[in-house]
C-alpha positions as CSV (number, residue, x, y, z in Angstrom):
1,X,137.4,152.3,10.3
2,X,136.9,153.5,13.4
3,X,138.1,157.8,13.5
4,X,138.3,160.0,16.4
5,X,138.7,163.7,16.2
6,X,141.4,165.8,18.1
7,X,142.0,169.9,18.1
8,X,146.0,170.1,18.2
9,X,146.4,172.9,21.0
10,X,149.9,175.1,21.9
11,X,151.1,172.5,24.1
12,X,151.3,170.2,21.1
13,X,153.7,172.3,18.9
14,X,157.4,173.1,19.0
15,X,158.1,176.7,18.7
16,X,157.3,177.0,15.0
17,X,153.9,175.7,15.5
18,X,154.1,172.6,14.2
19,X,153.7,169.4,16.0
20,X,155.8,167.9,18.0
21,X,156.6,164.5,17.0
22,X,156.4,162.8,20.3
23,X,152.8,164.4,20.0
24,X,151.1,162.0,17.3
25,X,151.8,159.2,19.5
26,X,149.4,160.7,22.2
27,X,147.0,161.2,19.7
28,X,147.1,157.8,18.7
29,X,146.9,156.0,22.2
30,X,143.6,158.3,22.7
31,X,142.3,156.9,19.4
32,X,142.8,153.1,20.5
33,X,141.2,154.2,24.0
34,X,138.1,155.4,22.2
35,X,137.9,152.6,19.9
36,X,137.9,150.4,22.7
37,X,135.3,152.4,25.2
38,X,133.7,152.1,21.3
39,X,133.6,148.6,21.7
40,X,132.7,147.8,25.4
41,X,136.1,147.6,26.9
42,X,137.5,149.5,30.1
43,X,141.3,149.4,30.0
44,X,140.6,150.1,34.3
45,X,137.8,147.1,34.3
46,X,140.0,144.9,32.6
47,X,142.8,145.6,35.0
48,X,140.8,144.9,38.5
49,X,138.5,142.4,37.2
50,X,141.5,139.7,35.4
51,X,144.7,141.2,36.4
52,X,145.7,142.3,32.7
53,X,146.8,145.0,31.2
54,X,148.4,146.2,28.0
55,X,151.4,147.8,27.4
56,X,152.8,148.9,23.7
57,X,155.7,147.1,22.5
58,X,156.4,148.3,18.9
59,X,155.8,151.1,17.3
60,X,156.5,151.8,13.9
61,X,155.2,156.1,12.4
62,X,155.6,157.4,9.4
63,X,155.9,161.2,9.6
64,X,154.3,162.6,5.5
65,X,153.3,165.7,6.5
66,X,153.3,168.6,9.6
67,X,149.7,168.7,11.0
68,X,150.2,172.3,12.9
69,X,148.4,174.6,15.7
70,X,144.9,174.8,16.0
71,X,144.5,171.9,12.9
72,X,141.4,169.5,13.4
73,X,142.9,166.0,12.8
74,X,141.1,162.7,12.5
75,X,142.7,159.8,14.1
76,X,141.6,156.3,12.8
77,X,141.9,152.7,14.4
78,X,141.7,150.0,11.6
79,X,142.8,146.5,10.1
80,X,143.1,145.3,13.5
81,X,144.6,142.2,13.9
82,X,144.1,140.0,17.5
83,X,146.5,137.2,18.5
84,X,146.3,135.6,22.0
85,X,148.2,137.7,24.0
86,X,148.8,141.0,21.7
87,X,147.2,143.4,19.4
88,X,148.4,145.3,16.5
89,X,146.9,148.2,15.2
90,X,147.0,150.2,11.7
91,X,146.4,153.7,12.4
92,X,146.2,157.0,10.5
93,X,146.2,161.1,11.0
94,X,144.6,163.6,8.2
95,X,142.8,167.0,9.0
96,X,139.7,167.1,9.2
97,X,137.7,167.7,6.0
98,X,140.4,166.2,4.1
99,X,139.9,162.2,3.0
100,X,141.9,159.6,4.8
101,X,144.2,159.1,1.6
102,X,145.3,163.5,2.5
103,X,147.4,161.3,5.5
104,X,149.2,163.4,7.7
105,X,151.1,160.0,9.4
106,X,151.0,156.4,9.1
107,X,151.8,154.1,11.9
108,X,151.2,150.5,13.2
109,X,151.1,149.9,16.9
110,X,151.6,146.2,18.6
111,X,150.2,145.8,22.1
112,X,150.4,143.1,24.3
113,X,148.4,141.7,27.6
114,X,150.8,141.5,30.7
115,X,149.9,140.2,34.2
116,X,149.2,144.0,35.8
117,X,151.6,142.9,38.5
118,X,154.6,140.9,37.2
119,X,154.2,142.6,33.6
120,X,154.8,138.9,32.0
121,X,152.8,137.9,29.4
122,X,149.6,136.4,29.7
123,X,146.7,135.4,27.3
124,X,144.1,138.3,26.3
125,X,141.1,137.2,28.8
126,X,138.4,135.3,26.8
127,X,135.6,138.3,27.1
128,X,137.8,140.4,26.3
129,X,139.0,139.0,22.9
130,X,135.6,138.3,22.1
131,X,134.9,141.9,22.5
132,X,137.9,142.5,20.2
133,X,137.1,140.2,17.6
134,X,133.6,141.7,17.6
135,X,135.2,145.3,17.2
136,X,137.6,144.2,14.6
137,X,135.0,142.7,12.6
138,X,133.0,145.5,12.9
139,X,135.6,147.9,11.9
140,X,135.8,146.2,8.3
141,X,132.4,146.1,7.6
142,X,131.8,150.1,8.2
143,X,134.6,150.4,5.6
């Protein structure tokens, strides 16, 4: 499992200091980002080098609890599952200090590659997949 912390600020809450749904989506996207400058991939790189980038197209969240102002959370990346043109993702939110079963939100992501230019589908670039299958596999034996 691969967990990255985030500080929710003012800007994340609604007026009763809880946060915004919208919100854990953010928090999310900056969790896969990590995981993957964890891994060796640069979503920029993989753009101007192959032409691909990736764009979500499913989302599914499961709101348990209110994480609220000023919370530590950890965001996790795990089971990630790699086909050869998308991603999917299992993800989770908890505070900080708290184990991962104290879960804030559940949620699994699906990503796919596009052509950066057409936004058609296109094959995950061999490097690159090898760098996710390398990442995946790691993620399940830090469990």
């Amino acid at each position: 499992m691969f967990t990255w912390p985030i500080r929710v600020y003012w800007e994340d809450t609604d007026a009763g200091q809880i946060v915004y749904h919208a919100r854990y989506l953010h928090f999310m996207e900056r969790a896969r980002s990590e995981w993957l400058r964890s891994i060796g991939i640069e979503q920029d790189q993989v753009r101007d080098n192959s032409g691909v980038v990736f764009v979500v197209t499913a989302s599914q969240l499961n709101w348990i609890k209110p994480a609220r102002y000023n919370d530590e959370l950890l965001v996790s990346v795990e089971n990630v599952q790699i086909g050869k043109a998308s991603l999917s993702f299992e993800q989770r939110i908890w505070r900080a200090g708290e184990t991962p079963e104290a879960v804030l939100l559940s949620g699994n992501v699906r990503a796919a590659a596009v052509d950066a230019v057409s936004l058609k589908p296109v094959r995950i670039p061999a490097e690159v997949q090898q760098k996710f299958i390398q990442g995946a596999a790691a993620l399940g034996a830090a469990e």
